[in-house]
C-alpha positions as CSV (number, residue, x, y, z in Angstrom):
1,X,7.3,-18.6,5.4
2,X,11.0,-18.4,4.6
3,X,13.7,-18.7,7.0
4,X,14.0,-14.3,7.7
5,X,9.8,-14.5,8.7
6,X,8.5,-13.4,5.6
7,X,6.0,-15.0,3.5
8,X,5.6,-15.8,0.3
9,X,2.3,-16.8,-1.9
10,X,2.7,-18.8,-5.1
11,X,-0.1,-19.9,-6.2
12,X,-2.3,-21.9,-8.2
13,X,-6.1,-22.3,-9.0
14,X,-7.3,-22.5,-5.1
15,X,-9.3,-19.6,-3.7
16,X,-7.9,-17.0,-1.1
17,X,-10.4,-14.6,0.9
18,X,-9.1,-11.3,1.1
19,X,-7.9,-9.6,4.0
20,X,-5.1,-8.5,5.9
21,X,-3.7,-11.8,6.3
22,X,-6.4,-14.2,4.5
23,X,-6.2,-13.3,0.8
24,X,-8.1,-15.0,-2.4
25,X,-5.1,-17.1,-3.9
26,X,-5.7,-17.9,-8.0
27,X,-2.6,-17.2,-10.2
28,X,1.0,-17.3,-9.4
29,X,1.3,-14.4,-7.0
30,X,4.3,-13.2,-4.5
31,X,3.1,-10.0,-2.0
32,X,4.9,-7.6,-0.4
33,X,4.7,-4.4,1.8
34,X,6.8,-1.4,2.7
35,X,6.5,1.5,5.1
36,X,8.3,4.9,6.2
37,X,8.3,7.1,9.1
38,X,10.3,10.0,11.0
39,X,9.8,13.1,12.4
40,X,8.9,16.6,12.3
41,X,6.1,18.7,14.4
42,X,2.9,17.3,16.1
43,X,0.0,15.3,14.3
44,X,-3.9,15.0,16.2
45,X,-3.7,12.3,18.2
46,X,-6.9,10.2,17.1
47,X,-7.5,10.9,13.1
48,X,-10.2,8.4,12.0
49,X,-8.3,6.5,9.2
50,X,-10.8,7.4,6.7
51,X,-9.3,10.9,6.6
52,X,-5.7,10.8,7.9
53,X,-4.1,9.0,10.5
54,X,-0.3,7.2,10.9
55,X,0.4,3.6,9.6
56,X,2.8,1.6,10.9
57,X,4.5,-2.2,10.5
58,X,3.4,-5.3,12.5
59,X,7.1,-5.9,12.3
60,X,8.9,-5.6,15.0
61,X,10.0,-2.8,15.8
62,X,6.9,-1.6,14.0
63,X,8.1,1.7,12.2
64,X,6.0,4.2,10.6
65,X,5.6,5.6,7.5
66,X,7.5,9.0,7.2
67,X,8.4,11.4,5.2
68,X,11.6,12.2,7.5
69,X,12.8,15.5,6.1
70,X,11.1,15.2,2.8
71,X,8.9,17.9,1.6
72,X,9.2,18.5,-1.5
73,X,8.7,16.5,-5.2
74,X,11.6,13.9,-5.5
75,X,12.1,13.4,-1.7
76,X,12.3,9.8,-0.6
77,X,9.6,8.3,1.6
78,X,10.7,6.5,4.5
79,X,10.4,4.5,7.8
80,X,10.7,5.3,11.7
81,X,9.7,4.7,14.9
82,X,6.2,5.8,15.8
83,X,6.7,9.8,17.1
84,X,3.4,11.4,16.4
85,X,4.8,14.3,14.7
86,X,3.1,15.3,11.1
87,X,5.6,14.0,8.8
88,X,4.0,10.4,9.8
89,X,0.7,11.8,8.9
90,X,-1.0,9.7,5.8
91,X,-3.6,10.7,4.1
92,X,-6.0,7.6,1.5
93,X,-8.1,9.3,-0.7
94,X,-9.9,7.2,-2.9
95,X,-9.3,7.9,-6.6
96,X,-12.6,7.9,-8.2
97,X,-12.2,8.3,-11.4
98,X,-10.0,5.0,-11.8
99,X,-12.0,2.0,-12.8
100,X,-15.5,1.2,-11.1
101,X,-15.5,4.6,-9.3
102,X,-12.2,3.7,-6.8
103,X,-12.9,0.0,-6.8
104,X,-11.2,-2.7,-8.3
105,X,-13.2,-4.5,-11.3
106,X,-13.0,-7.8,-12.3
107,X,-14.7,-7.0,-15.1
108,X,-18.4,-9.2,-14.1
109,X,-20.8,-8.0,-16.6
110,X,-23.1,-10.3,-14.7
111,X,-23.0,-7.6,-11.6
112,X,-22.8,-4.5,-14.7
113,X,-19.2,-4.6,-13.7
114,X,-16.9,-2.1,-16.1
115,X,-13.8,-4.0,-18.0
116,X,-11.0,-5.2,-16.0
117,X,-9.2,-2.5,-14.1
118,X,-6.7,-1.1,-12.9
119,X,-4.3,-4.3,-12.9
120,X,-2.8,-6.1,-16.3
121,X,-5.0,-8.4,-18.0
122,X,-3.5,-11.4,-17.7
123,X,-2.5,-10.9,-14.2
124,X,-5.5,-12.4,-12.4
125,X,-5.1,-9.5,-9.5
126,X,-8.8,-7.8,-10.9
127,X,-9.9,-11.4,-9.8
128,X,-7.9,-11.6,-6.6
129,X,-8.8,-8.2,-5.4
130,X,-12.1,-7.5,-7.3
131,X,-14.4,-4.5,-5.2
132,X,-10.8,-3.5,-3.0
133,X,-10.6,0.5,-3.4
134,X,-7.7,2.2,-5.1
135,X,-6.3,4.9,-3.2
136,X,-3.6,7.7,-3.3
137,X,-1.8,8.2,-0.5
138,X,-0.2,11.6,0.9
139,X,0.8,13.7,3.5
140,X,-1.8,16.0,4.0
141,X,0.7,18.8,5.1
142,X,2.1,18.7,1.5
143,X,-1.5,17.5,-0.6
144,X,-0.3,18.0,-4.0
145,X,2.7,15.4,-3.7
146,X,1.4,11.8,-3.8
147,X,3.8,8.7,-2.3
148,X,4.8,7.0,-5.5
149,X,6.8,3.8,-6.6
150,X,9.3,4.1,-9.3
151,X,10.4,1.0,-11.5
152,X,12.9,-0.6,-9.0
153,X,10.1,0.2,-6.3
154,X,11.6,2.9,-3.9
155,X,9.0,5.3,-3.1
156,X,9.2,8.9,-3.7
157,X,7.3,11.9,-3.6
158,X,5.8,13.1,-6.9
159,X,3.4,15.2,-8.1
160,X,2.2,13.1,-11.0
161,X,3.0,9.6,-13.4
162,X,3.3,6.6,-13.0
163,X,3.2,4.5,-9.3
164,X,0.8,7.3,-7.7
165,X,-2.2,4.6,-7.4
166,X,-2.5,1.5,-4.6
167,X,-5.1,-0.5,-4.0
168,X,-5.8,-1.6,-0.4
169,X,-5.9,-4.8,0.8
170,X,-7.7,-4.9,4.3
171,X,-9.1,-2.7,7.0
172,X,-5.3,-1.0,7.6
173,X,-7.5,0.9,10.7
174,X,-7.0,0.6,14.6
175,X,-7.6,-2.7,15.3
176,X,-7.0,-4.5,11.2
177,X,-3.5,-4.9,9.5
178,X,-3.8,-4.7,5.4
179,X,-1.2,-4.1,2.5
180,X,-1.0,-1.7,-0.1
181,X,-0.6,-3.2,-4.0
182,X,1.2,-1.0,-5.9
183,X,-0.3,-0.8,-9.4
184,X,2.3,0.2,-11.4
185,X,5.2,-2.3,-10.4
186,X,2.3,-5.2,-10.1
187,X,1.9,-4.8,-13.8
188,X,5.4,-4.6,-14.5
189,X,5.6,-7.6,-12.6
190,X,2.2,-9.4,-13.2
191,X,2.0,-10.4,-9.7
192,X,1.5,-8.3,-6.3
193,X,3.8,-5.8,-5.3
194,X,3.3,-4.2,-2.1
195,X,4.4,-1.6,0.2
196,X,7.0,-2.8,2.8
197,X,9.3,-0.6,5.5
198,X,13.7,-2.0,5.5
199,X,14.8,-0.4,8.2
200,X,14.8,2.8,10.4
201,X,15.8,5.4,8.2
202,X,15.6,3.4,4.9
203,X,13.5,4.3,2.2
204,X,9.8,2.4,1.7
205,X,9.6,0.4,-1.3
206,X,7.3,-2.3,-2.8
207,X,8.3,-6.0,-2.7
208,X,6.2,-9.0,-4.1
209,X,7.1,-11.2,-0.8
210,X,5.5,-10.2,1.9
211,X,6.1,-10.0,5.5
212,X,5.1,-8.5,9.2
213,X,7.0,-5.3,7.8
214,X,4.8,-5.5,5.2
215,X,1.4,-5.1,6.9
216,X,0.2,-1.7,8.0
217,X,-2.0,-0.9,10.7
218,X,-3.3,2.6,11.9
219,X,-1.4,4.2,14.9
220,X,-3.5,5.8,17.3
């Protein structure tokens, strides 16, 4: 842990388990996480997180992921204070048609495994976070426009390319913290990039060293 509380994982040929804060370690990996939220109308108060609910930091202050004014494709996803109101709304649906039905392969043809997927060959992360599911995440006020990372990894709203898909990295429900692994910028990168929250009012972007603002939990 640096000296600002964040972490960082480099790694070598020892084993992580996964999870929101024990992971499998194998290659050289660095993880990070960002989140966004603000404010708009009201949201139900107790969505079960396999549909929609609100994710927020375990930073403190934990802020949410928002879409603040946003509402349409180019808008920037950001971070705010938990307030209940739709914008912080986030919807993971798992994107079954990417790899081994929504799950991340490894590519064990001992378990009739498909090829590696979705991450880089190369990269070790089909190893590190083999049978995780790969989600898209949204608002589901606005369900055509996905949360997506662009190449410096501020996150946007978008309607389709490139950054749309994450994998998930832990429960990320009421009582577990996970991360979210961006795919695109982790192959850019060949390591983990992950969703993280800056500041109130500052756009979410992915970050491969992670931190307490870096690990999402479901609001209830």
């Amino acid at each position: 842990m640096d000296g600002e509380g964040r972490r960082s994982y480099a790694v070598s040929s020892c084993q992580w388990q996964k999870g929101p804060r024990v992971r499998k370690k194998i290659a050289s990996i660095s993880i990070v996480f960002f989140a966004a939220v603000a404010a708009f109308s009201s949201v139900p108060p107790a969505y079960a997180w396999s549909g929609t609910g609100i994710a927020c930091s375990e930073a403190s202050p934990s802020l949410c992921v928002d879409l603040g004014q946003g509402s349409s494709a180019g808008d920037p996803v950001q971070a705010f204070p938990y307030s209940g109101n739709f914008s912080q709304a986030l919807k993971f649906t798992t994107a079954t048609t990417e790899c081994d039905n929504g799950f991340v392969s490894e590519g064990d043809t001992s378990t009739n495994e498909g090829p590696p997927c979705p991450f880089a060959v190369g990269s070790m992360l089909n190893h590190i976070f083999d049978k995780e599911r790969i989600v898209e995440l949204s608002n589901p006020n606005f369900a055509s426009l996905h949360y997506a990372a662009d190449a410096s990894g501020l996150v946007w709203l978008r309607t389709s390319g490139d950054g749309e898909l994450w994998v998930q990295n832990g429960g990320i429900n009421g009582t577990t913290y996970g991360e979210l692994v961006n795919v695109y910028n982790s192959n850019r990168s060949l390591s983990a990039d992950i969703l993280c929250e800056v500041a109130t009012n500052q756009q979410l972007r992915t970050m491969n060293v992670g931190g307490n603002n870096c690990l999402w939990k479901e609001r209830t």
